[in-house]
C-alpha atoms as one frame of an Amber mdcrd trajectory, in Angstrom:
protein
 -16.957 -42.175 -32.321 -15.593 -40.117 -29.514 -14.425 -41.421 -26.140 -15.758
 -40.868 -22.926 -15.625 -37.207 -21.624 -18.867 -35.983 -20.579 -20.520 -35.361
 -17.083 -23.045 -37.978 -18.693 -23.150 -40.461 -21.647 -24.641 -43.206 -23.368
 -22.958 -46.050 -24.726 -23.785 -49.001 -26.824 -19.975 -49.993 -26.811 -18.174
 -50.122 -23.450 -15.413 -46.853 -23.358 -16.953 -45.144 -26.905 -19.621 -42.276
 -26.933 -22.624 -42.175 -28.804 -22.904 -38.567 -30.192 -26.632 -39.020 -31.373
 -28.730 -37.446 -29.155 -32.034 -39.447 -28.079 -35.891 -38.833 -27.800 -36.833
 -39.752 -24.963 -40.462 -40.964 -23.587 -41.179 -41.887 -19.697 -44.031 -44.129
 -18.577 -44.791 -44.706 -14.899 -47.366 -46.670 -13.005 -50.785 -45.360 -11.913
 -48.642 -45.450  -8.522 -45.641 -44.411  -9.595 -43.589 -47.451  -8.829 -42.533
 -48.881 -11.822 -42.197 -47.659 -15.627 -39.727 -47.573 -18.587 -37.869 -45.131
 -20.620 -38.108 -45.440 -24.424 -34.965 -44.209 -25.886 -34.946 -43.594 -30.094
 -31.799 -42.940 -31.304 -32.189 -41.693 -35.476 -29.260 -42.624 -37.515 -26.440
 -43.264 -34.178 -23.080 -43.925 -35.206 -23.254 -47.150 -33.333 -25.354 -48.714
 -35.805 -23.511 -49.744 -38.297 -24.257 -53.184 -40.673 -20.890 -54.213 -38.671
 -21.686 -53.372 -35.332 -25.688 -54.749 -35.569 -24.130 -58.160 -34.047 -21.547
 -56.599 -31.587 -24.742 -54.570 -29.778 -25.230 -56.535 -26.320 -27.104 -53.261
 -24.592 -26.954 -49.788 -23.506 -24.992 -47.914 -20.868 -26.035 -45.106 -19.025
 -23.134 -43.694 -17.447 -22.980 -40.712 -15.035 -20.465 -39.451 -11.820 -22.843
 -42.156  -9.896 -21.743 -45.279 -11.778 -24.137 -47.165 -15.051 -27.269 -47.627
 -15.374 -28.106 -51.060 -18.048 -30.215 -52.261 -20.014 -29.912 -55.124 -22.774
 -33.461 -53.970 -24.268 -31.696 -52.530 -27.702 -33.303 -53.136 -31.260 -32.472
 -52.157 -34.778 -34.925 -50.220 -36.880 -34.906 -51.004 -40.647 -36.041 -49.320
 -43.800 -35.375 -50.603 -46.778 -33.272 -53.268 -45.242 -31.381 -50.838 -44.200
 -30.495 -49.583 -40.067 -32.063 -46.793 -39.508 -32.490 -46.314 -36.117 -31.923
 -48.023 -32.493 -34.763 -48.387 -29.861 -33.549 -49.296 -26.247 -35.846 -49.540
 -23.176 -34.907 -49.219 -19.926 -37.096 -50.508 -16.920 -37.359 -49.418 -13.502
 -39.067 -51.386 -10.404 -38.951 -49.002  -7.648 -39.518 -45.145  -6.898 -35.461
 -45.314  -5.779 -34.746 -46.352  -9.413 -36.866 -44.070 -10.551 -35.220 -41.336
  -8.737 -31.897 -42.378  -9.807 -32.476 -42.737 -13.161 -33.563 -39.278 -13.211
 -30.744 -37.919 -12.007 -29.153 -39.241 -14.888 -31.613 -37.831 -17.122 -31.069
 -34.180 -15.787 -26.838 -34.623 -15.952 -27.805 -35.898 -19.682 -29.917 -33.437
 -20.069 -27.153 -30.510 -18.628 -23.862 -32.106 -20.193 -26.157 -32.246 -24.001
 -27.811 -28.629 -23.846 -31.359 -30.056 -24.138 -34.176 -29.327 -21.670 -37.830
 -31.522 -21.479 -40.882 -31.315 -21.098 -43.795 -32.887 -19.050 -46.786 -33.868
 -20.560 -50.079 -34.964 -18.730 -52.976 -37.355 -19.773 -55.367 -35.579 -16.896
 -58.677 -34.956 -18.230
């Protein structure tokens, strides 16, 4: 696993990088105020049969400080880890806003760009 070094990261382990790149799907409110981010990470090196007891939560880290969350689950197949599923949950339109602005950094220090999609009729 490689150690810290990028404008943003995510971390499952305090100080070590996770190198597998997310999907990422935003809910929000009908007012906007609260919502979550579903994070699905396929095959991370974090997940290991050894480290499956060791994960306490996920770290968002950007030049603003860490964003938390302790909402991290193991996917199995074949009794096997396949994946890790993390949700993080935001209460106000600041969060919101901030965790955004870790988003874009992520988005900018990964090469990835996103995409909006709308449910309007």
């Amino acid at each position: 696993m490689a150690k810290s070094n990028s404008v943003a990261t995510i971390q499952f382990f305090r100080g070590v990088d996770e190198p597998a790149v997310p999907e990422i799907r935003l809910t929000r409110s009908p007012d906007g105020r609260t919502g979550k981010a579903y994070f699905v990470f396929e095959n991370p090196e974090a997940l290991t049969k050894e480290a499956i007891t060791e994960l306490k939560g996920m770290l968002l880290i950007d030049e603003e400080g860490e964003l938390t969350t302790r909402d991290v689950n193991a996917r199995f197949i074949n009794g096997e880890p396949s994946a890790l599923e993390a949700t993080y949950t935001w209460k106000s339109e600041i969060d919101f806003e901030r965790f955004m602005r870790f988003a874009q950094r992520y988005a900018k220090s990964h090469g990835l760009g996103y995409t909006e999609k709308s449910l309007k009729n």
